[in-house]
LUMVEXLUM-209178 format. One record per residue (C-alpha): residue in three letters; x, y, z; chain; residue number from 1. Coordinates in Angstrom, 1 decimal, always signed. Layout:
N
R   code       px       py       pz   unit   pos
R    Ala        X        Y        Z      A   NUM
...
//
This chain:
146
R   code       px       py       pz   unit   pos
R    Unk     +0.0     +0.0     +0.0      A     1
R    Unk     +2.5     +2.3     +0.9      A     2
R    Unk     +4.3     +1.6     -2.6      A     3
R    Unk     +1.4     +2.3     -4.6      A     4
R    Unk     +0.4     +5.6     -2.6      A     5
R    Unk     +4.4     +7.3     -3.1      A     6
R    Unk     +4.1     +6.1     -6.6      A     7
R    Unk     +0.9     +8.5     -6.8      A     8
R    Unk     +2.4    +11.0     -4.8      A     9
R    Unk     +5.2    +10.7     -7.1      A    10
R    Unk     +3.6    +10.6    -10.6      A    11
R    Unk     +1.3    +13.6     -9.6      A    12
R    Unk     +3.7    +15.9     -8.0      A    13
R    Unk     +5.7    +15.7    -11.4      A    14
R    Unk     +2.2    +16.0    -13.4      A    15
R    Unk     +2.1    +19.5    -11.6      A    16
R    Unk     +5.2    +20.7    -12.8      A    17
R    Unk     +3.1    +20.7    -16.7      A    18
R    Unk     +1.6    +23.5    -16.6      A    19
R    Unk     +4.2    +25.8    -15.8      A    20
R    Unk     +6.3    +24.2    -18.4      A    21
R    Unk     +3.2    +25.0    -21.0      A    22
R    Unk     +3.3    +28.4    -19.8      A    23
R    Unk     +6.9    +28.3    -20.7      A    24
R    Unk     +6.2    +26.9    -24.2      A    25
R    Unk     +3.4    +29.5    -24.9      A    26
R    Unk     +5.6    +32.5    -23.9      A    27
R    Unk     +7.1    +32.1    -27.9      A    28
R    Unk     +3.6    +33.2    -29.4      A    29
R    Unk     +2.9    +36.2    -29.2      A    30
R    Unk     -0.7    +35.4    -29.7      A    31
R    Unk     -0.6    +33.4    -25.9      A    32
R    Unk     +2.6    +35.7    -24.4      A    33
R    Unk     +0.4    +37.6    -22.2      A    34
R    Unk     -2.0    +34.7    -21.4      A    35
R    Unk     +1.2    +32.3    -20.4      A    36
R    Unk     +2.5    +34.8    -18.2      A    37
R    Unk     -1.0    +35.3    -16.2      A    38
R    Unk     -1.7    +31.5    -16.2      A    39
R    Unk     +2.4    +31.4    -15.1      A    40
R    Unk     +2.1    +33.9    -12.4      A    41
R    Unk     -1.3    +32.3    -10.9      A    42
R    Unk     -0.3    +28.8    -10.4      A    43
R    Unk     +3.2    +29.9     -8.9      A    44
R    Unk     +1.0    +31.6     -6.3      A    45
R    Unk     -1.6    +28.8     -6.2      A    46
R    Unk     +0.8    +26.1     -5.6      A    47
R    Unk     +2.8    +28.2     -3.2      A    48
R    Unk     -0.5    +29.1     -1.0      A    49
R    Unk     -1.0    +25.2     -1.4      A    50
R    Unk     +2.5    +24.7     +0.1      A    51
R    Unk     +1.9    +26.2     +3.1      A    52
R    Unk     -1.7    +24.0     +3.5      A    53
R    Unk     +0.9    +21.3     +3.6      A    54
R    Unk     +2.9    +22.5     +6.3      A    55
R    Unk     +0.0    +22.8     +8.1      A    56
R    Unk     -1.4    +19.4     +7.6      A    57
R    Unk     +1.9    +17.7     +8.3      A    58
R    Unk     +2.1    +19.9    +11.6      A    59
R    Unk     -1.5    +19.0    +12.5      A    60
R    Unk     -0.4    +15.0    +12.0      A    61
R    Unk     +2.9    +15.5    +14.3      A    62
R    Unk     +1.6    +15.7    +18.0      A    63
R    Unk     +5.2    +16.7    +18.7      A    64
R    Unk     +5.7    +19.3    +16.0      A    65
R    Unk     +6.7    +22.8    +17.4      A    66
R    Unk     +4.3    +25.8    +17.1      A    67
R    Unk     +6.3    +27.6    +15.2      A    68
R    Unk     +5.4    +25.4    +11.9      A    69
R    Unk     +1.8    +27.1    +12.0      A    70
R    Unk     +2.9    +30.4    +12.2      A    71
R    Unk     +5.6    +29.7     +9.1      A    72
R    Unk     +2.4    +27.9     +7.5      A    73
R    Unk     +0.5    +30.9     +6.5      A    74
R    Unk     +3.6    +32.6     +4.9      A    75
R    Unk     +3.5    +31.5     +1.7      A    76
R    Unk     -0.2    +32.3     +1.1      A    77
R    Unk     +0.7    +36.1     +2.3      A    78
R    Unk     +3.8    +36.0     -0.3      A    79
R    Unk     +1.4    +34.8     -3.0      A    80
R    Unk     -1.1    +37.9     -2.1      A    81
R    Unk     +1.9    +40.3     -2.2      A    82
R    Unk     +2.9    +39.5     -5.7      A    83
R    Unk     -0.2    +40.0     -7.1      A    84
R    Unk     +0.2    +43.9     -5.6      A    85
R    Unk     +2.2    +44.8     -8.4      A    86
R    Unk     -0.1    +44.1    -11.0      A    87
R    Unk     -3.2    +45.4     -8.7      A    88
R    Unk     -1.6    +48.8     -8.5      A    89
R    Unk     -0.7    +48.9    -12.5      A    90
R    Unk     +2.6    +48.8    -11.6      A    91
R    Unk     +5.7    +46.6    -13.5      A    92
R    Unk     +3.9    +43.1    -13.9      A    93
R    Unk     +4.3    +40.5    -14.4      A    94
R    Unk     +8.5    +40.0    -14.4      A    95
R    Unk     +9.1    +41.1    -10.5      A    96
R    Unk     +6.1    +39.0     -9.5      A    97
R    Unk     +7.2    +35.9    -11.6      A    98
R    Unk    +11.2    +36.5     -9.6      A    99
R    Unk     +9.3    +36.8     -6.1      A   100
R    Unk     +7.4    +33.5     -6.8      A   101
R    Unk    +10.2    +31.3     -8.0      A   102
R    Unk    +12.6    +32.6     -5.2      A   103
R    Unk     +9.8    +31.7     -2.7      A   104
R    Unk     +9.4    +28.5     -3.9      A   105
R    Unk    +13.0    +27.5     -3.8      A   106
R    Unk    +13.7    +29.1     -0.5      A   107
R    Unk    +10.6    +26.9     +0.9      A   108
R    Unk    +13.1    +24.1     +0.6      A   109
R    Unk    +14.0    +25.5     +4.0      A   110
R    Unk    +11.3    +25.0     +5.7      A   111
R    Unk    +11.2    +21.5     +4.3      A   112
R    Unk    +14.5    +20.3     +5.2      A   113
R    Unk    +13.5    +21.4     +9.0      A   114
R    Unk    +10.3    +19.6     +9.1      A   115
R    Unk    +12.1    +16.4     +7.9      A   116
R    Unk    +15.0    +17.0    +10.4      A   117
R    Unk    +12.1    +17.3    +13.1      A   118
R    Unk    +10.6    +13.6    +11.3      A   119
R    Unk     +7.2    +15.4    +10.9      A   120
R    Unk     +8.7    +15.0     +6.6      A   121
R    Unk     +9.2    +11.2     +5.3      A   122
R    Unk    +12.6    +11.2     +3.4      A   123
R    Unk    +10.9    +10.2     +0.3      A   124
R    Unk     +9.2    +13.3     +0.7      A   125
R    Unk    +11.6    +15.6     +1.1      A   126
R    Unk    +13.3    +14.4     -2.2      A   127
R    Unk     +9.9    +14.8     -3.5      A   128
R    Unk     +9.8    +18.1     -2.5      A   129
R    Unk    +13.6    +18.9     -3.7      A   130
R    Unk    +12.2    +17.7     -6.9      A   131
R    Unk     +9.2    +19.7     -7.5      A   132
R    Unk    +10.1    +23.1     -5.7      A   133
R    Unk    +13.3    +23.1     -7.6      A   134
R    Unk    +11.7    +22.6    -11.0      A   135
R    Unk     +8.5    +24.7    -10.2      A   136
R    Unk    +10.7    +27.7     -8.8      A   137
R    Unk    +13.0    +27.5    -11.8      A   138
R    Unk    +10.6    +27.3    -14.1      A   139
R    Unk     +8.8    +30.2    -12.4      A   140
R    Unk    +11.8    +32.6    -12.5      A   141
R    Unk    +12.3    +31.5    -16.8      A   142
R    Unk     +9.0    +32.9    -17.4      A   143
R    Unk    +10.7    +36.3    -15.6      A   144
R    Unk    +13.5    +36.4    -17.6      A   145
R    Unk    +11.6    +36.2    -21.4      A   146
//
C-alpha cells in the first residue's frame, strides 16, 4: 500500500510541474505571451498558497511538531497575495512578481529540510519536495527572464 500511494504521490507531483512548463512553451507566441505569463504567475502563487496547507497538515499529523510550523504555514499564502500587488496597483507586472514567486518556492526548501530534520517529513518526501520546488521555482523565474 504504501508503494502504490508514493508512486501516486510521485507521478502527480511531477504531473504538476506541466503547466508551468506549457506556460513556458506558450511564452514564444505572441498570440498566448500575455496569457502564459498570467496563467504562469497564478499557479506559482496557487501552488505556493498550497504549500503552506501542507505544512499545516503535516504539523496537525505530528503531536510533537513545534508551534512555530503554524505560524511559518500561512507565509507562503501572504507572499502569493503580495505578488499580485504589483499588477493590482498597475505597476511593472508581471516579471518582478514571476522572480518573487520562483525565489519563494526555492527558498521553501528550508522549511522543508527542517520539518524532515524534526521527522514530521518522510525522506521520500523531502526528495519529492527537492524535486518539485526546484523545478517549479526555476521554471517560475524562466518565465521572468523572457
Amino acid at each position: 500500500m504504501q508503494n502504490n500511494f508514493t508512486f501516486s504521490a510521485r507521478l502527480l507531483g511531477l504531473a504538476g510541474l506541466l503547466p508551468q512548463l506549457l506556460c513556458l512553451a506558450a511564452l514564444f507566441d505572441d498570440n498566448t505571451r500575455f496569457i502564459a505569463l498570467g496563467a504562469g504567475f497564478l499557479y506559482a502563487a496557487l501552488i505556493l498558497s498550497f504549500l503552506g496547507g501542507f505544512w499545516w497538515g503535516l504539523a496537525v499529523a505530528s503531536p510533537g511538531a513545534p508551534q512555530w510550523v503554524y505560524g511559518i504555514a500561512v507565509v507562503p499564502s501572504l507572499v502569493a497575495l503580495a505578488s499580485g500587488i504589483p499588477w493590482m496597483i498597475g505597476s511593472t507586472w508581471p516579471g518582478p512578481s514571476l522572480v518573487l514567486l520562483g525565489i519563494a518556492l526555492i527558498a521553501a526548501l528550508w522549511i522543508d529540510v527542517r520539518l524532515n530534520r524534526l521527522n514530521i517529513m518522510p525522506d521520500w518526501m523531502l526528495r519529492l519536495r527537492i524535486l518539485l520546488s526546484t523545478g517549479l521555482g526555476l521554471a517560475t523565474l524562466a518565465l521572468a527572464a523572457f
